[in-house]
C-alpha positions in Angstrom: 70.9 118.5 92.4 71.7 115.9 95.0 70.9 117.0 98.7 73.4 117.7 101.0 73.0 116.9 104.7 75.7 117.0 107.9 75.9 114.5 110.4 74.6 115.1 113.7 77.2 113.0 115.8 80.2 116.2 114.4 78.0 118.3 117.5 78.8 116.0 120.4 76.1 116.4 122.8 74.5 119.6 121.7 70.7 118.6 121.8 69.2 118.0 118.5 67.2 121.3 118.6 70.3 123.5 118.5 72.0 121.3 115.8 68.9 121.4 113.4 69.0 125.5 113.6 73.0 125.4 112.8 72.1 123.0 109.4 69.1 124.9 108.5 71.5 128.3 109.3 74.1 126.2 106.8 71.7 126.0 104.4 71.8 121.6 104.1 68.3 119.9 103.1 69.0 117.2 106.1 70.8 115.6 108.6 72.2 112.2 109.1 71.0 111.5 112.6 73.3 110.0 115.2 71.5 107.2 116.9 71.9 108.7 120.4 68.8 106.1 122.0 68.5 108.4 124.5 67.1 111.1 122.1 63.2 110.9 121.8 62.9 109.8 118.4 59.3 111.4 117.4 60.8 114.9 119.1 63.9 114.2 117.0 61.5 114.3 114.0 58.9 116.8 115.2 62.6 119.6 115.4 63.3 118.5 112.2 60.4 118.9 110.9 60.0 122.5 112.2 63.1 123.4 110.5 62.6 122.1 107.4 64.6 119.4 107.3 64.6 115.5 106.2 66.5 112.9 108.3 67.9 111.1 105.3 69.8 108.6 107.2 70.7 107.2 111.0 74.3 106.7 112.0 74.6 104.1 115.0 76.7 104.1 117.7 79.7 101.8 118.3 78.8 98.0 118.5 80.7 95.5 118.3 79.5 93.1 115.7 82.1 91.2 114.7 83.6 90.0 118.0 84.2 86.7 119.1 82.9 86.6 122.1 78.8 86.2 121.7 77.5 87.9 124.4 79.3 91.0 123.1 78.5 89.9 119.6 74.4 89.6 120.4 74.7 92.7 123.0 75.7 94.9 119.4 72.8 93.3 117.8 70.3 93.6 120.5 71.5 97.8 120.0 71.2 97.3 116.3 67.4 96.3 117.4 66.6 99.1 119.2 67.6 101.3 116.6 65.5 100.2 114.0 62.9 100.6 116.4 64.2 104.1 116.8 64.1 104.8 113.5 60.7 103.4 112.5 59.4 105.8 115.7 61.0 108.8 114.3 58.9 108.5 111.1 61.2 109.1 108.0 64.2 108.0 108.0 64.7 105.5 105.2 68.4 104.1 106.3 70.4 102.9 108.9 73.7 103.0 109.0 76.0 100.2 109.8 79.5 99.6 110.8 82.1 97.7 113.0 83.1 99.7 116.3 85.1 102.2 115.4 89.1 102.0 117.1 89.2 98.1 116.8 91.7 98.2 114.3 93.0 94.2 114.6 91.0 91.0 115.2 90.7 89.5 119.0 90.4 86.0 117.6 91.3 85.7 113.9 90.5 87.2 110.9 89.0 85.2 108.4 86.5 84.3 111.7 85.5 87.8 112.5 85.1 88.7 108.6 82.5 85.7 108.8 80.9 86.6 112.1 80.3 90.5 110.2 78.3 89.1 107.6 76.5 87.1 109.9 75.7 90.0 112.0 75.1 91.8 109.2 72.7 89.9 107.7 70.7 89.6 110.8 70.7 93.5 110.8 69.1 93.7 107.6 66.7 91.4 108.3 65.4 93.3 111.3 65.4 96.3 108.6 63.7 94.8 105.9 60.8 93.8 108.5 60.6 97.2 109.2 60.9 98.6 105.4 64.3 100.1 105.8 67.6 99.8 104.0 70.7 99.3 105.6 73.9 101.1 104.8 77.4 99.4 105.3 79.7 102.4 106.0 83.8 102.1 104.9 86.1 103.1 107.1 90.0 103.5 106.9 92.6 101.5 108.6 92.9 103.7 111.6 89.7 102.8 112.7 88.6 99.3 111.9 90.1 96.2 110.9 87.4 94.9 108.4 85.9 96.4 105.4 88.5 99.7 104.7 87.8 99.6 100.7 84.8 99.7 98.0 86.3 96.5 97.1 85.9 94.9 100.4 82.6 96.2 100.5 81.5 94.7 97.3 82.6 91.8 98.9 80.2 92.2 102.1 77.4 93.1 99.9 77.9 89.8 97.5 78.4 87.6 100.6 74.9 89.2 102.7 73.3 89.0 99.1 70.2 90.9 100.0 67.9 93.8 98.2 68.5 96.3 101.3 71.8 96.2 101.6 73.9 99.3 100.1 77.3 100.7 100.9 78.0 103.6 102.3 81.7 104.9 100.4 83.4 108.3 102.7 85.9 110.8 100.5 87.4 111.1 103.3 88.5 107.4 103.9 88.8 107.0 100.5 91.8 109.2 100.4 93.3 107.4 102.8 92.5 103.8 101.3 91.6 103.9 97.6 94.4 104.2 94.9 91.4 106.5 92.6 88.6 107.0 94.7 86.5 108.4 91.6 87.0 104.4 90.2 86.2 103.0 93.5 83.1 104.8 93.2 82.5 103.6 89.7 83.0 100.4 90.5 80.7 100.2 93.1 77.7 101.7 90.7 74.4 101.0 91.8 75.5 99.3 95.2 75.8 103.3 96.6 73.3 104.0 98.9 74.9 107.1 100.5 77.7 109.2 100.3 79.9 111.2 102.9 82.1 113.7 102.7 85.1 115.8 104.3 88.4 116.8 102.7 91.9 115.6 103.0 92.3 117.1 106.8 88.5 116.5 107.9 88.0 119.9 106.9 85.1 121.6 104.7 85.2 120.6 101.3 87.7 122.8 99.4 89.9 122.9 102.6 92.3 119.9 101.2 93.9 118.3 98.3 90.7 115.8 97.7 89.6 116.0 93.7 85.5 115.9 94.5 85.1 117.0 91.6 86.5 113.5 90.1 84.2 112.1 92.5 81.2 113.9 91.8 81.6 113.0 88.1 81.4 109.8 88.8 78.4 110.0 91.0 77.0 111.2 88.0 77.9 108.5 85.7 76.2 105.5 88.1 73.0 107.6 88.5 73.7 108.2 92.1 70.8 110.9 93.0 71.0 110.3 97.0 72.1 112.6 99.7 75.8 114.1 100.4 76.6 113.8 103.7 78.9 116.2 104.6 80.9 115.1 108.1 83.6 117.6 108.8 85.5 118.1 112.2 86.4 121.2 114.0 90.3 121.6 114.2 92.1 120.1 116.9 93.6 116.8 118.5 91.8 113.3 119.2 90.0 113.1 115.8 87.1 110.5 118.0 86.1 113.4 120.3 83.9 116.0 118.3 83.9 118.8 121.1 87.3 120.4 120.7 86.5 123.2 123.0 84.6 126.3 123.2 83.2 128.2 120.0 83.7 124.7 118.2 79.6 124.7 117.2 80.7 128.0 115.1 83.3 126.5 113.4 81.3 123.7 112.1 78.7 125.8 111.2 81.0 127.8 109.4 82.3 124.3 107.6 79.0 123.0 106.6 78.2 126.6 105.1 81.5 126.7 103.1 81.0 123.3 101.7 77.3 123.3 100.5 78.7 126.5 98.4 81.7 124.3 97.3 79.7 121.6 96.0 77.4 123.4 94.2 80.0 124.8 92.6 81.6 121.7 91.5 78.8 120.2 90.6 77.6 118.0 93.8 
């Protein structure tokens, strides 16, 4: 069985300590840490630790690394820095995650510029990583919140153009609905490029809660070999789908989420 894990950032700002009992509660194996630098990285690991639980993976912040302008470009990649530093402090966390900032959904300059300024960013972000013995994963996103990379396709793309050994991609059921005409093929066609999985249903929700076919999807993890984590990223009901807190008792329904959907993929399969 694959592991399943949540992603801290769905808590907003609950401290790490309260989020750690709610996954353990859920019964996950991990967490995808959200890469918060203001959260003491070997406490980070010491709470996770205590509740016998891996941090599989870091998801960054926004950054901009594709933007024209270089002071903005090499303020992302002095972030990008810093959190491999967090990382290696924290003590096991094999991957950091990667991605353009999130709500910039059309180019400032020109396209075919900024696609060539993200692999150059990119590839400077794995080679920080590699220096530190860590992989890098290249998340896909949907057209609502970035203009570069929405597709397995694309990302095959990136991962040809950065042509290195610690670069992997990072494919989400949830953008996939959105984006890929048969997300189980996406996911075959990607193969061994996979280096983590998320996961949410058609409306954010736990798995089961919408129209997506995991099980489709699961299969076809199965058929490339895929033995990492499932990271399960839900989002409590409500409006503004980039602002996690979505008022009071939302920390239960999460809870309640991430319970629901470690029993659904089990059953399917996952």
């Amino acid at each position: 069985m694959r592991p399943i894990g949540c992603c801290t950032w769905i808590f907003g700002t609950n401290d790490i300590a309260a989020i750690a009992a709610r996954a353990a509660r859920a019964g996950l194996d991990g967490v995808e840490i959200h890469g918060d630098l203001s959260i003491d990285p070997v406490q980070a690991g010491r709470i996770l630790s205590d509740h016998r639980l891996r941090a599989f993976s870091i998801t960054p912040g926004d950054a901009d690394i594709s933007h024209p302008d270089l002071t903005i470009r090499q303020g992302a990649l002095d972030y990008y820095r810093k959190l491999v530093d967090w990382a290696v402090a924290m003590g096991h966390a094999p991957r950091v995650g990667c991605h353009g900032l999130v709500q910039r959904i059309r180019p400032v300059s020109d396209q075919m510029q900024e696609n060539d300024l993200l692999v150059d960013s990119v590839s400077q972000i794995c080679a920080m990583a590699d220096a530190a013995h860590l992989d890098v994963c290249f998340e896909i996103l949907n057209r609502y919140e970035s203009h570069q990379i929405r597709s397995v396709a694309e990302g095959i793309a990136l991962a040809d153009a950065v042509g290195v050994a610690n670069f992997s991609l990072l494919p989400d059921a949830y953008h996939m609905n959105i984006e890929e005409t048969d997300p189980a093929a996406a996911l075959m066609a990607a193969g061994g490029r996979i280096g983590l999985y998320h996961l949410a249903d058609s409306n954010r929700g736990a798995v089961g809660d919408g129209h997506i076919d995991f099980a489709a999807q699961f299969r076809a993890l199965d058929a490339i070999d895929y033995a990492g984590p499932m990271i399960v990223e839900p989002a409590a009901p409500g409006p503004d789908p980039f602002n996690t807190n979505k008022g009071p008792g939302f920390e239960d329904t999460l809870e309640d989420m991430l319970t629901r959907s470690v029993r659904a993929i089990r059953t399917l399969g996952g």
